[in-house]
N, C-alpha and C positions, 0 to 999 in steps of 0.2 A: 504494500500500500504506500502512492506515494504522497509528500505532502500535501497537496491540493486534494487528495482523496480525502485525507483524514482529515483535512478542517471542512470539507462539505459534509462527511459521517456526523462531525462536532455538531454545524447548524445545522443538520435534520433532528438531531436530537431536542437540539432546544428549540426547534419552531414546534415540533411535537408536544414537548413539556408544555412549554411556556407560550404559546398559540401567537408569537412574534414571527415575523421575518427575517430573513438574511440574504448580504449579499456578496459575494467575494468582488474586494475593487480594486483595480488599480491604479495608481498615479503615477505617472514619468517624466522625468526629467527632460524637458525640451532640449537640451545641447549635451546627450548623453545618453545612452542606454541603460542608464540609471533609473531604475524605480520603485516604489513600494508599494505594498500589497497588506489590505487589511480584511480583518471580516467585521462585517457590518450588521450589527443588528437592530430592529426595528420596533418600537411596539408598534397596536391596534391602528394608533394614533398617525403611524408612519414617520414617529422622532426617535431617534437613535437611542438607542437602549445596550445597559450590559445585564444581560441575564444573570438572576441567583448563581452564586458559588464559585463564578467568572470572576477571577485576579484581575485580567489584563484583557482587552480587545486582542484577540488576535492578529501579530503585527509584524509584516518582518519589510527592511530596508536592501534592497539589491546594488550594490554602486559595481561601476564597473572595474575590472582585475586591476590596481595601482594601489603604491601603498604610499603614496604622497598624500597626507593630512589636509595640505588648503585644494585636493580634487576630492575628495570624500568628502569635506565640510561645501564643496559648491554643490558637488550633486544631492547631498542630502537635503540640505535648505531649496533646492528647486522639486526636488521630490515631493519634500516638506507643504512647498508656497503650492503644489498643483491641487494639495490634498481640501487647501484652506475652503475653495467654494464646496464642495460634497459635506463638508462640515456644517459650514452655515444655513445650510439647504435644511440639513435633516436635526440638527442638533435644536435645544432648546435649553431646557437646565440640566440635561445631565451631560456627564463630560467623557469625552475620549481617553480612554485610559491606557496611556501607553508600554508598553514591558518594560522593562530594566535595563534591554541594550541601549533603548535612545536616550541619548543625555544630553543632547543637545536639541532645547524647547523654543530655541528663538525664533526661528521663522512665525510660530503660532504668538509670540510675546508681540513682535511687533506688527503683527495683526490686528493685535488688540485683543487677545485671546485672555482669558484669565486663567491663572495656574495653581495649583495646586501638589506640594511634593509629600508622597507616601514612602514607607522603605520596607524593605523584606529582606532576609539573609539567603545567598547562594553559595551553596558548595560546589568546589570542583570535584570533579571524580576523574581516576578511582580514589574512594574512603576510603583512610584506614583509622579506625578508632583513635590514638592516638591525639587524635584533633580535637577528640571531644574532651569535657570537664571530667575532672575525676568523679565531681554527684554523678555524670553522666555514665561515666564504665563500671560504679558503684550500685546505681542501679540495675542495670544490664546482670550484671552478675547475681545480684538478688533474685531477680526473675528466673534467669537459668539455675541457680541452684533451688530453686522453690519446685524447678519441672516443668517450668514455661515453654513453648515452645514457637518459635514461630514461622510461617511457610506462604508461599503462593498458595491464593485460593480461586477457584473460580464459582465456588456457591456464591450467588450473592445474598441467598438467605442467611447466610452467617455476617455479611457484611453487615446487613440491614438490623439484626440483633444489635451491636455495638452500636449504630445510631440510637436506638429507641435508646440505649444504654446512656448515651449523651445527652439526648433530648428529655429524658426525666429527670435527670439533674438537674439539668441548666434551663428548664422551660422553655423551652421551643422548639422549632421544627425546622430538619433540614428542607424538606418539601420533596421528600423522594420517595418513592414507594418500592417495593420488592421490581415489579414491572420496569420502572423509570432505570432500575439498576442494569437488571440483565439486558435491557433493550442497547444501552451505551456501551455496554460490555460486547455485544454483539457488531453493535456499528462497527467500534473501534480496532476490535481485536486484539488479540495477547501483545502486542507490542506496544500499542500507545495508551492501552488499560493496562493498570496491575494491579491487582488487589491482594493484600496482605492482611495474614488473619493471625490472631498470638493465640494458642490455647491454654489453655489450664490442664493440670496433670490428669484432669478427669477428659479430656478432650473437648471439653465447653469452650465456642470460640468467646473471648473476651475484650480486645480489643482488634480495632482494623480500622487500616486504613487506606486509602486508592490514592493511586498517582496518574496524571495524564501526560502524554508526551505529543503533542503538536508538531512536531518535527522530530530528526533523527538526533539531537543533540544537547536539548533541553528537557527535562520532564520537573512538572512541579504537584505539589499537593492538591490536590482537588479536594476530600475531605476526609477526614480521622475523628474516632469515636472510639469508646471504652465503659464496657462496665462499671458501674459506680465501687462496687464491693472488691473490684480487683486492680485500680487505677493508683494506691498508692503501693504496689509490690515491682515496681519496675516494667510492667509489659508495654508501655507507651516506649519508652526507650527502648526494650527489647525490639520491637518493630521495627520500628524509626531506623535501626543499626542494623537490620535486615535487608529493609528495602534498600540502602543505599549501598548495603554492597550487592545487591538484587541488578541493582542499575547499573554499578560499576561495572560486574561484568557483561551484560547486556552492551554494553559498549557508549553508553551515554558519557557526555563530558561537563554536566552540570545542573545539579538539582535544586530548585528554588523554593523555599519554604511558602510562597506566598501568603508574604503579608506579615506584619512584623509591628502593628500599629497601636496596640496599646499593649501597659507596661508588662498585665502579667505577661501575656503571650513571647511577648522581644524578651523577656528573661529566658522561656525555657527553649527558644529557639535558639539565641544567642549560644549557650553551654554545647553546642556540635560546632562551635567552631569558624562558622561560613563567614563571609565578605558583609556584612549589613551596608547596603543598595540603595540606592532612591531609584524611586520611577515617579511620572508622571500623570498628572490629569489634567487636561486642558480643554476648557470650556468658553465659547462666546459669552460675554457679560450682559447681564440680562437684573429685569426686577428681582429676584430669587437672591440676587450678589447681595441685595439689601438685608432679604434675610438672613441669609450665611452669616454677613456681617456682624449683624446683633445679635446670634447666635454665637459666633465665635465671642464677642464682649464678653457677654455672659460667663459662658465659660469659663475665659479668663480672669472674671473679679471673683467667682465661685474660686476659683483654683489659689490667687493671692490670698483669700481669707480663710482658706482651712490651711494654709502654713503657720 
């Protein structure tokens, strides 16, 4: 399956789920073979949407073979500037969310775009433990000497057990159903699905979690869950040190935690080690900015007064 396969596999999935549109686009660099490719998604309304569970739009930049710095910064900004009217057209408050390789926002800045920076930690592969925290390989050991175990699954009814396991703790819902699972897992296929499940010595799966890979080179988390009664004996880390050497040899060169954005979470991601990232969001400015704004105030006089 090549990439363009798998990201149409991706938005079948989600125009299925989530009764959205999609559309693969391209933009090119007018004085270059240079261009970039996104996937587009839409709601009912026909304004650019990123569906539940979705870290990043799917995004990748093509410039042509040179490894001179100021022809990569022209083609990408003319890539960039072709992208700006499909933007305008479709977008409204919500924002383009771009991966972690682009790092360069300016063409969209002086648009007049409005931005916004998020970060997430990535590891290269291949892992070797070593990189993690010793609570990290502390855990891990805990697990294995209890009889832990963990493996590629492709039941996704054990998958879906450890959601419900998440979702009674923490109240909510991931919005997936047994069906929504296996149907992605089918789309996708054993390469760009993985699903990993930790058991208990009695064989009861108890913690899993899925990674997606969009290309041959990057896979990130899509979502992880665990039992309540088994989530402090180490099998979240048991996993987590599974699948990334799962990947490693799979041949992958870098896994992305997506998402790194409030403080518990960037603790227990930060202890593997990884690169902590920015990526971006970029959005037309619009009435909504006024909100944000005084939302964000807020916030921040909440956040000065309980120091």
């Amino acid at each position: 399956m090549d990439n363009r396969d798998v990201l149409e596999k991706w938005a079948e999935f989600h125009v299925r789920k989530w009764g959205c549109s999609a559309r693969l686009a391209h933009w090119e660099a007018p004085n270059s073979a240079a261009r970039a490719e996104g996937l587009l998604f839409f709601n009912r309304k026909g304004h650019l949407y990123l569906p539940p569970l979705n870290p990043y739009h799917p995004f990748a930049f093509y410039p042509t073979p040179t490894d001179k710095p100021y022809k990569l910064t022209r083609q990408w900004h003319e890539a960039a500037k072709a992208m700006i009217p499909d933007l305008l057209k479709a977008q409204r408050s919500a924002s383009f969310v771009l991966p972690p390789e682009i790092a360069d926002i300016r063409p969209f800045l002086w648009s007049g775009f409005k931005a916004e920076v998020k970060y997430t930690y990535i590891v290269k592969l291949p892992y070797t433990l070593d990189q993690a925290s010793t609570e990290i390989r502390a855990k891990i050991k805990k697990a294995t000497a209890a009889g832990y175990r963990t493996a590629v699954t492709r039941d996704m009814g054990e998958v879906h057990q450890c959601l419900q396991g998440t979702e009674s703790r923490q109240g909510f819902s991931h919005q997936l159903t047994l069906q929504d699972l296996e149907r992605v897992q089918d789309l996708l296929g054993d390469q760009a699905f993985r699903a990993y499940v930790c058991y208990a010595p009695s064989g009861e799966p108890v913690s899993a979690s899925v990674v997606v890979a969009l290309d041959g080179w990057r896979a990130f988390g899509w979502i992880a869950a665990s039992k309540t009664e088994h989530l402090n004996r180490g099998v979240v880390q048991q996993s987590q040190s599974f699948a990334l050497q799962d990947l490693s040899d799979a041949g992958f060169a870098e896994f992305d935690f997506a998402g790194a954005n409030l403080p518990t979470v960037a603790y227990s991601k930060t202890n593997w080690g990884g690169q902590v990232t920015p990526y971006y969001l970029v959005r037309p400015p619009g009435v909504k900015e006024i909100l944000r704004a005084g939302r964000d105030w807020v916030r921040f006089v909440r956040g000065t007064r309980s120091r």
